[in-house]
C-alpha positions, 0 to 999 in steps of 0.5 A, spaced: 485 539 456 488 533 458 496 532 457 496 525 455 504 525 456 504 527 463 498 523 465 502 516 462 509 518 467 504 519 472 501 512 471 508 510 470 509 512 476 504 509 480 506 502 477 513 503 479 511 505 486 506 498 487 512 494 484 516 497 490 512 495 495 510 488 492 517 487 492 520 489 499 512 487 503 513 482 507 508 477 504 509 471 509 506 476 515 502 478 510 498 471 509 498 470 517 494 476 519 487 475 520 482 476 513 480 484 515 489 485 516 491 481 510 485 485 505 488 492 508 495 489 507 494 487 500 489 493 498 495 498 501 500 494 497 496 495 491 494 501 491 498 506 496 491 509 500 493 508 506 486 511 508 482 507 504 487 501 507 486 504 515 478 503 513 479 496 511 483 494 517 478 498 522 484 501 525 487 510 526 491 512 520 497 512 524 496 506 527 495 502 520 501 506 516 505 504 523 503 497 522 504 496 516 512 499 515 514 496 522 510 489 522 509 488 514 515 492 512 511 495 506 515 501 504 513 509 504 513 511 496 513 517 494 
């Protein structure tokens, strides 16, 4: 059975997390990376999966979570 109440703060949460990294991301570098960067940028901010967003990039984990907290100043939410 599904506990709507803690489904909804879930949500909520998810929400409050993007809003956070679209509200500190550098959206100037962002819009300067070539279109595959920019995408994986843009879906890591969306969403948080930085795996799926690694992919997008055709970079290592590492190497996209690297990049994005340190050149694109998207913040870790958790």
């Amino acid at each position: 059975m599904i506990d709507e109440k803690a489904l909804k703060e879930w949500i909520e949460r998810f929400k409050e997390a993007r809003e956070i990294r679209r509200k500190y991301a550098d959206w100037d570098f962002i819009k300067s990376q070539p279109t595959k960067i920019r995408i994986a940028l843009e879906y890591y901010v969306e969403t948080g999966d930085y795996r799926g967003a690694s992919q997008l990039a055709g970079m290592a984990v590492d190497e996209f979570v690297d990049f994005a907290k340190d050149k694109a100043k998207i913040p870790t939410v958790l």
